[in-house]
N, C-alpha and C positions, 0 to 999 in steps of 0.2 A: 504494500500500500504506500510504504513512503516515497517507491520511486514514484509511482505514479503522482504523487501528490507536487514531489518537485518539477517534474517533467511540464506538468501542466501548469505550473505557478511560474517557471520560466517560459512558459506560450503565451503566457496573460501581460507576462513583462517587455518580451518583445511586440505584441498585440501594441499595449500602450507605446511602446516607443516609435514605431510606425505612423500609428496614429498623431503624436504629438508632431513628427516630422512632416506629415501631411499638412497637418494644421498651421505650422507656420509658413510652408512654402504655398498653402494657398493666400494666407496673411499677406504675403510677400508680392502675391501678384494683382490682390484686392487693392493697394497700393499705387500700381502702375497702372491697374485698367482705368481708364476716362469713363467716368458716368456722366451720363445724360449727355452724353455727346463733349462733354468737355475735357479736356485733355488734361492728366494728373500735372501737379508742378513740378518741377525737376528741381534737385538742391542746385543750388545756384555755389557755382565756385570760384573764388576769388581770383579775378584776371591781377595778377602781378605786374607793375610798371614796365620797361625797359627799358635801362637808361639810355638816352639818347647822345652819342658820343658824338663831341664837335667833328668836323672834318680836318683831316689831319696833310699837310703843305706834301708834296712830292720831297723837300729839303729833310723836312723834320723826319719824312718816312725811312731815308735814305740814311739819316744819322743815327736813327732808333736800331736801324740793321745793320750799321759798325759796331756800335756800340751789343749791340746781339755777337755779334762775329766776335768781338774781343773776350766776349764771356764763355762763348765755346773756346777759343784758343787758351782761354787761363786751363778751362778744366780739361782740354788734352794734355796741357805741360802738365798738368798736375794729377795725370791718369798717369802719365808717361812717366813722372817721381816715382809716385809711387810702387809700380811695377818694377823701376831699376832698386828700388828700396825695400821691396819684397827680394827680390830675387838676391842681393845681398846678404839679408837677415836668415835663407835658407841654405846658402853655397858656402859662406868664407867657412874656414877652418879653424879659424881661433887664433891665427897671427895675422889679426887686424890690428890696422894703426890706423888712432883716430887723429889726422893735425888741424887746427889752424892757424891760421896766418892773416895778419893782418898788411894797412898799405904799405907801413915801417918796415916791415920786416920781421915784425915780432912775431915770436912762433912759438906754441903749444902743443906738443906730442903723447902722446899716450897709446899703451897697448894693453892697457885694462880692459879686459874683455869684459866684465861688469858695465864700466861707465862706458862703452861702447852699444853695450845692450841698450841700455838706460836711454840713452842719447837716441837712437835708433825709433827704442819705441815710442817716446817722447814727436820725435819727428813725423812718427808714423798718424800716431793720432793727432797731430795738429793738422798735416796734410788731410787726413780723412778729414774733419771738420771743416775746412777750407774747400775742399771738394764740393759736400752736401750744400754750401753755403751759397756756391757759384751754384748749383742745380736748382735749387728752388728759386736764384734769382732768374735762373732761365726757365722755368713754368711759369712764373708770375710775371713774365714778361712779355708787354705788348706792344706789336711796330704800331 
């Protein structure tokens, strides 16, 4: 007896759940039908402005697209660093010498492979942030 008593108590459940699904999808289209010949209203959706951009000279389009061209050319040299900058931090062997030199003449040697590292990674993420920096100015950029 009890399966039958479940069996049937889940027919009544789906029964209702059909039914509630009908109910609203005719709800849904009591809605849209036009009575008496009149036509339902529609939600009315906010038309958004757009800005209207001055017109921009042949001079100023032409300078907007050097000034475009120079910001690609930063972030090639600075694709180009950094690949020579990887490819360093992967290859030497550990008888790296780090120098500089200045206009005088003065000079700074070292072959601490620590402050070599340091220096490297240091360089490495400054160049990455100076990359990302030049890219967003080239998406948000308009001739």
């Amino acid at each position: 007896m009890k399966t039958k008593t479940s069996a049937t108590s889940n027919a009544n459940k789906s029964n209702t759940q059909a039914k509630t699904a009908v109910k609203a999808k005719l709800a849904e289209e009591a809605k849209t039908t036009p009575v008496n010949g009149t036509p339902a209203k529609a939600k009315e959706v906010p038309v958004k402005a757009v800005p209207v951009l001055p017109p921009v000279s042949l001079d100023d389009r032409i300078q907007n697209f050097e000034r475009l061209r120079g910001l690609a050319n930063n972030r090639e040299q600075l694709v180009n660093k950094l690949n020579e900058l990887t490819k360093f931090n992967y290859n030497h062997d550990g008888s790296s010498q780090f120098t500089l030199r200045d206009s005088t003449g003065l000079e700074f040697k070292t072959t601490n492979t620590n402050f070599i590292n340091l220096v490297t990674t240091q360089l490495q993420q400054t160049l990455e942030q100076r990359k990302q920096e030049i890219e967003t100015q080239i998406l948000e950029f308009q001739l």
